[in-house]
Structures are given as structure tokens and as C-alpha cells.
N, C-alpha and C positions, 0 to 999 in steps of 0.2 A: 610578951612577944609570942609563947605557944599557944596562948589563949589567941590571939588574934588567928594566928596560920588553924587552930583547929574552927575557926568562925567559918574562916574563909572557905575551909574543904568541907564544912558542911553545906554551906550555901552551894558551891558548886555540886555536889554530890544531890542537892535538889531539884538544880536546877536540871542536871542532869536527868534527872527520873523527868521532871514534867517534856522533857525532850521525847523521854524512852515514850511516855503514857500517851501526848497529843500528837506524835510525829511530828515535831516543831522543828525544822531544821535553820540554824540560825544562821546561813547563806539560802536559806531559801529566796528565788527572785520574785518581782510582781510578776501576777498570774494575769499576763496580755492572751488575747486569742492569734486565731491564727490563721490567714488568709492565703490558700492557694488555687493559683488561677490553672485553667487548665490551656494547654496550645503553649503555644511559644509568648516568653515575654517579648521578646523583642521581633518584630513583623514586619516584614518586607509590601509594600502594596502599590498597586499605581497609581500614581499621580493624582487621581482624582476618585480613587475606591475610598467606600468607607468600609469600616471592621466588623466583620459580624461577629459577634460575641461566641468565642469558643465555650463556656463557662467559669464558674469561679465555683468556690466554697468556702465559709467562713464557721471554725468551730470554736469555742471556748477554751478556755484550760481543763475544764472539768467535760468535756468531749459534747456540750451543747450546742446545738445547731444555732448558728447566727447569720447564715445566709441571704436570710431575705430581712437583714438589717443592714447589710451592707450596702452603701451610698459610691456612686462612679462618678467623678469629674471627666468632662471628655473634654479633650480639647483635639486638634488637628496631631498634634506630636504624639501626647500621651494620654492613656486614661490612666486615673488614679482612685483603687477602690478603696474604702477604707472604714472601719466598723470599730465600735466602743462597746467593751462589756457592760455589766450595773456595777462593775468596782471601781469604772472611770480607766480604766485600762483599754488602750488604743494602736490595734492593728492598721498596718497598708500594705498595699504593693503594688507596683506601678508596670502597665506594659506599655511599652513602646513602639512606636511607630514606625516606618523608616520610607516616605515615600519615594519612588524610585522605578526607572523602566528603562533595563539594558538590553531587554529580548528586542530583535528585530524583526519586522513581520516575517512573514513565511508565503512566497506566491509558489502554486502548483498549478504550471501549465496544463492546459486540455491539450488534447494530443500527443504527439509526438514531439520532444524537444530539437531534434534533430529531424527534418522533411526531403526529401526527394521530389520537386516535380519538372517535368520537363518543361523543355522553351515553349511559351503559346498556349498552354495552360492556363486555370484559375488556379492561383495561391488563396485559400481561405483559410483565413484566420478563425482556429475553434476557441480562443480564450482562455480564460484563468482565474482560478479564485483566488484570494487574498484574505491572511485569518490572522491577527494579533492579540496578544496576552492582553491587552489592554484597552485598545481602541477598537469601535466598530464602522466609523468614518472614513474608511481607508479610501483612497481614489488611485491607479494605477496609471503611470503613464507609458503610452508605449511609444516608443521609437525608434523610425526605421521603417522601409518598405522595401519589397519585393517586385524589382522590374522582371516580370517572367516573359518580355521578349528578348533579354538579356541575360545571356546564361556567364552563371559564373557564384559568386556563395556571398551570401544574405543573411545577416543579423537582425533580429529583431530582440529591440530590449526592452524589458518591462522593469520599470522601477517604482520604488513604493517608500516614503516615508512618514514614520507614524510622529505622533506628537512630541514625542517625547526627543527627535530628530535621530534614532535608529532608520537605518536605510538597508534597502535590500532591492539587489538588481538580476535577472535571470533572462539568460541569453536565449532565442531559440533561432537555432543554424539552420537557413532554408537552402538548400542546392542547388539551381537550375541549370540541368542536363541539356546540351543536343539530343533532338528525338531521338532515337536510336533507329534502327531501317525496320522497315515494315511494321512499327509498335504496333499501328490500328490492324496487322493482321498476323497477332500471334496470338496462339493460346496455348495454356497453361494448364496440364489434365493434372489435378492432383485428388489424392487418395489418401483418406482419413481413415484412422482405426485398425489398419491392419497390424503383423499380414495373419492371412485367414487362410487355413488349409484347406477349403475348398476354393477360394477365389480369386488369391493372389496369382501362383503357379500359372493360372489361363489368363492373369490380366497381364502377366512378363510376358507369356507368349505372342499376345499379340503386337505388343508394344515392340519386341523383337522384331516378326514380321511385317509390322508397317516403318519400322525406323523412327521411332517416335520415341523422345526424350520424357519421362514425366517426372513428378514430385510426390513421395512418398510420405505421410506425417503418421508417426508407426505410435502404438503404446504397447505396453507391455504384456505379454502373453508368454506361453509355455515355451520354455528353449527351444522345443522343436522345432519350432518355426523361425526359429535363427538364420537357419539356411537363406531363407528366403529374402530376408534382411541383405546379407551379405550378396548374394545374387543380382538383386536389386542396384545396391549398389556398383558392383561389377559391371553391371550391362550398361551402367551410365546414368543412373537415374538419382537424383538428388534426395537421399533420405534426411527427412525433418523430425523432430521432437514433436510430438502432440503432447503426450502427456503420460507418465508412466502408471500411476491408480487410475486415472480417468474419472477420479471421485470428484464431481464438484465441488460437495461439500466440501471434504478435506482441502481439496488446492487452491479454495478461495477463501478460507477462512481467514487467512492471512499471507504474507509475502514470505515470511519464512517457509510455510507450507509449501507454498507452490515453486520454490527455487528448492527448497528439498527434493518434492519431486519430479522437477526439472532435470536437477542431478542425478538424479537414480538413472532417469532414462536417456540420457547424455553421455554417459559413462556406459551403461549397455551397448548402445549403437555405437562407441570408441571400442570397446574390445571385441564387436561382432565385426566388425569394419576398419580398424585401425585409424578411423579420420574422426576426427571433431568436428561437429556439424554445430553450426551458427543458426540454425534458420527454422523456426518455432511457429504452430500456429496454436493458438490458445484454445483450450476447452472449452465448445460453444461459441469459438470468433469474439473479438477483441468487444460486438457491440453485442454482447450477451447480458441478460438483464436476469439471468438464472444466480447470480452471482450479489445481487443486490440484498441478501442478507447480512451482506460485508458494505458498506455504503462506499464509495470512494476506490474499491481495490482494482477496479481495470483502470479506473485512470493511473493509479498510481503503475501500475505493473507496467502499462503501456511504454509510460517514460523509464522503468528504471530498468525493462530489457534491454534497451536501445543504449544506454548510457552502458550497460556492461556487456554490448560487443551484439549483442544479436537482431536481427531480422526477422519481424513478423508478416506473416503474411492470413490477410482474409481473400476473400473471394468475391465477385459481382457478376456471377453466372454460377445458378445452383442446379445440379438436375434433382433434387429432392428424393434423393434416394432415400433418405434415413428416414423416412414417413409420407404419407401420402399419395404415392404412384403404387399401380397395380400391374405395371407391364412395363418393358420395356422400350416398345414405343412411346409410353409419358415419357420416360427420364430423354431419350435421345429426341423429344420436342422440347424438351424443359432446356437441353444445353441449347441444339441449335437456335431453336427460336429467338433468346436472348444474347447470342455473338455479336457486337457489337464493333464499332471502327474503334477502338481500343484494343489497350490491353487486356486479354478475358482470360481470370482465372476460374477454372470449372471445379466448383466442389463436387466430388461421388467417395465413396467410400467402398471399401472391399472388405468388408467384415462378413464372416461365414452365411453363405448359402444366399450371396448378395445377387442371384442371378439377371435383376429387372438392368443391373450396370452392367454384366457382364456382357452379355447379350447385346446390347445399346452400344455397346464402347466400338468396335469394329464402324459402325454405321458414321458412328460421330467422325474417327478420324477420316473416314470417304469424307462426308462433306467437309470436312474443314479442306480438306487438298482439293477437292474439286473445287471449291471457291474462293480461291487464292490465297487460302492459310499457312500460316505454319507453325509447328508444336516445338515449345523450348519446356526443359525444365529451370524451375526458379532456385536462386544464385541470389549474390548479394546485390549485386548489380540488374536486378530485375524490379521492373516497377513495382515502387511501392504500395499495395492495395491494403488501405487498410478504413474498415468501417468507422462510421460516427460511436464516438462513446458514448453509452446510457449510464454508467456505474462510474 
């Protein structure tokens, strides 16, 4: 019997040693390779996508490249890649598919989603685009009209259903107003960029002296000219937001941007004024193409001021002060000449040493009184003027 147990612990004790000497370990498992895919296994796609190949990699046990050994079954559900070493040892792995489309399209109105036109008017339709995750087929129905001899509020609804039967519908509110009295003879003097220590102070004074209401669309300048601001408003005159950097770049490069600085200069004019002013004209007017290194962001800006409470206004009477004219006599041809049986709002501007307006303004408000005019400044309730979008 001791002879046996001393057999036995020599064999083990050798077998032992040939473990220590070849590194044999006798749980060692077969030596498969080993396939991983890169991306997600499991992929969500539409309906009718097929997969592009995020990559794979296939290595050995012994860290050998086997990659471009690896064979893919495709089918519609799943591919399955799968590769054999030379010891007959065999890796897989499988990605999945998961056809499927819950996104609903996405229509973004041209224009304004909410309109103002009066009774007897043209209502024109600017349109809409429509963009889905998945389909490029889309066709948009619209429904609904605008009787504009008939005043009273007007839906128009655009709806849109993609393949996969996702639906999406977007309203746009038309209002038709009674004319209001005298529309074809009011005008609208407003004044961009100030205020300006040389031009503002003489452009209140005469606004004083003739009794004439205007629209003030202020950006941001040195406190000192605070006064003016508040004055301004005092005497009755309706102060707008323009824009507080006045950087295009900056306030067009996105929507956060420009409600930034929106708010800077919103919040100025509430602590120089005490009123919250609703009534905004955009950097370069709504149909500026200075802005199309952002593709898309006046359309969108267009719609999403109006949806949070504010009023824009452009213009369709320019006197071209900000470039162009060398006198004062141009800019007061430039207004009168184009006064129209509408409503005319006059771009000028009062930014320092602006004197070709200054000069002009006196003359403009004679004619307009002498030929049956009258000066309002703009309010919420003042026609809508707002240009075609290019952006």
C-alpha cells in the first residue's frame, strides 16, 4: 500500500513539474477568437434603411489579426459575422436590427404663424417646408381659407403624414381686422440705432414741437445716453428693442444668441423706463440675407418671436440714410416720394452726426400734414409690416 501512495506522489509531483515547465494548465479552455463589432449591436433604422457598416474586428487567442477572415450573413433582421481559427475553433456575433419610425415629421411655417391683415386685403400664403427622419416623399395638405372680406380669425392647417402613419398638424391664425380710420393715411417715423448725443436731443425736439408720436428701436450705447431713452419714452414715443451688440455675426449665429441678446437689451430699457416693451425690429429687417451664414434662422426667429409675446416690425418706406444719400434733400425725396395709400412705415436712423435726417425730418413732417397725413407711433395693434423672408 506505501509503495503504491509513494507511485502515485511521484507521478503527480511530475506531472506537476511538466505543468510548472510548458505552462499547461489543466482547465485551460479551447483557444476561439474573438469578434467585436463596433456601433451598437442592437439598431434602431427605418423602415426601409439599410445598415452601414459601423466596423468589426476579429483577433485570435494568440492577438492575430483575423479580420478580413470574417464571413457576414445579412439578412433583413440580423447580420451575423462569424470567423474560424486553423485549430477549427469558431467565433460569432450577431447585430440586430429593429426596423421602426415613431418620429413625426416636422412642418416649419414661412412667415409668421400668427397674421394680422385687414378686411379687403390680400391674405398670401408664404408656405412651409416639411423634413422627416425618414421619408423624402412628403406631400402637405392644407386646409382652410381666408375670407378677407370677412373679418373675424382664420385657421389654416397644414397637415402631413409619413409612411410609417406619424402625423403632424400646425396651425396658422389669420385675423381680419376692420380697417382702422385713415390706415392709407398714416405714417410711422421710426428710428434705428440710437440714441446718439449729437441727434437724438434735436430729433425729440422737434417731434415735440410738431406733436408727432414716433418709434424709437434703441441698441445699446454708453449710460449716458440713458437720459434720452427715458425722455423719449416720457414724451410718448414708443421705444423698441433693436438689438443690444448689434453684432450680426454674434445674434445670428443661433436662437439662443439672439434672445440673449435680446434680453440684455429688454431688461435695459425696463430699468431705464420701468415698462416692458414687446415690439422688436430685427438686425437688418426680418428680410436680411446678411444672416444666411446660419441657413434657416430668420425663418425660424420670425415665428418663434411671435409665439413668445412680441411684435415685429420692418418697414416699406426707406429714406436711405444709412448709405447712399449726400444731403438731406435725398433722404426727405426718398420718404416722400414713396408715401403710399397705406400704411407707411419710414426707416431713418439717428446715430451720431446723422445730420442728412436731421435736417429732412422737419420738412417730411410739413408734408405729410399738408397732405392729409397723420403720424402714430407703433403699438401692438399697428399694422403688421413685415418683409418676405430670404433666410
Amino acid at each position: 500500500m506505501k509503495y503504491h501512495i509513494k507511485q502515485l506522489t511521484i507521478l503527480l509531483l511530475g506531472l506537476l513539474s511538466l505543468i510548472l515547465i510548458f505552462n499547461i494548465s489543466p482547465y485551460q479552455k479551447k483557444k476561439s477568437p474573438t469578434i467585436i463589432l463596433e456601433g451598437e449591436t442592437s439598431v434602431s433604422l427605418c423602415p426601409n434603411a439599410s445598415y452601414e457598416e459601423k466596423g468589426y474586428q476579429a483577433i485570435d487567442y494568440n492577438q492575430k489579426e483575423l479580420t478580413n477572415q470574417v464571413e457576414i450573413q445579412k439578412s433583413l433582421d440580423q447580420w451575423v459575422y462569424q470567423v474560424r481559427n486553423r485549430q477549427g475553433y469558431q467565433a460569432k456575433a450577431i447585430r440586430k436590427f429593429i426596423h421602426e419610425d415613431h418620429e413625426a415629421p416636422v412642418i416649419t411655417l414661412k412667415g409668421n404663424i400668427e397674421q394680422t391683415i385687414y378686411k379687403g386685403h390680400d391674405y398670401i400664403e408664404e408656405g412651409y417646408t416639411v423634413k422627416d427622419n425618414c421619408d423624402t416623399d412628403l406631400k402637405v395638405e392644407i386646409i382652410g381659407e381666408v375670407n378677407t372680406n370677412q373679418t373675424g380669425i382664420y385657421s389654416i392647417q397644414y397637415q402631413v403624414m409619413d409612411h410609417a402613419f406619424n402625423q403632424t398638424k400646425v396651425i396658422r391664425t389669420v385675423t381680419v381686422l376692420p380697417p382702422p380710420e385713415n390706415l392709407d393715411k398714416v405714417i410711422y417715423l421710426t428710428f434705428d440705432d440710437g440714441p446718439s448725443y449729437t441727434i437724438t436731443p434735436q430729433v425729440l425736439q422737434i417731434l415735440k414741437e410738431e406733436n408727432v408720436k414716433a418709434t424709437f428701436f434703441v441698441i445699446n450705447h454708453s449710460d449716458d445716453l440713458n437720459y434720452l431713452i427715458k425722455q423719449a419714452y416720457l414724451d410718448g414715443h414708443t421705444i423698441g428693442i433693436h438689438s443690444y451688440s448689434h453684432n450680426y455675426r454674434y445674434i445670428y449665429t443661433s436662437e439662443e444668441n439672439f434672445y440673449s441678446d435680446l434680453m440684455q437689451m429688454s431688461n435695459k430699457i425696463e430699468q431705464i423706463t420701468g415698462h416692458k416693451t414687446n415690439i422688436i425690429r430685427f438686425p437688418g429687417g426680418s428680410s436680411n440675407t446678411v444672416s444666411k451664414f446660419n441657413p434657416g434662422i430668420m425663418t425660424m426667429l420670425t415665428q418663434s418671436v411671435v409665439q413668445k409675446g412680441y411684435f415685429y416690425f420692418d418697414w416699406n418706406v426707406s429714406s436711405e440714410d444709412a448709405g447712399g444719400v449726400s444731403s438731406a434733400e435725398e433722404v426727405y425725396q426718398n420718404v416722400v416720394q414713396n408715401l403710399g395709400q397705406h400704411a407707411n412705415v419710414v426707416l431713418m436712423h439717428d446715430f451720431e452726426n446723422n445730420y442728412y435726417t436731421l435736417n429732412a425730418l422737419k420738412q417730411i413732417i410739413e408734408y405729410g400734414k399738408a397732405n392729409g397725413y397723420t403720424f402714430a407711433r407703433l403699438t401692438e395693434n399697428s399694422p403688421a409690416m413685415h418683409h418676405r423672408i430670404y433666410n
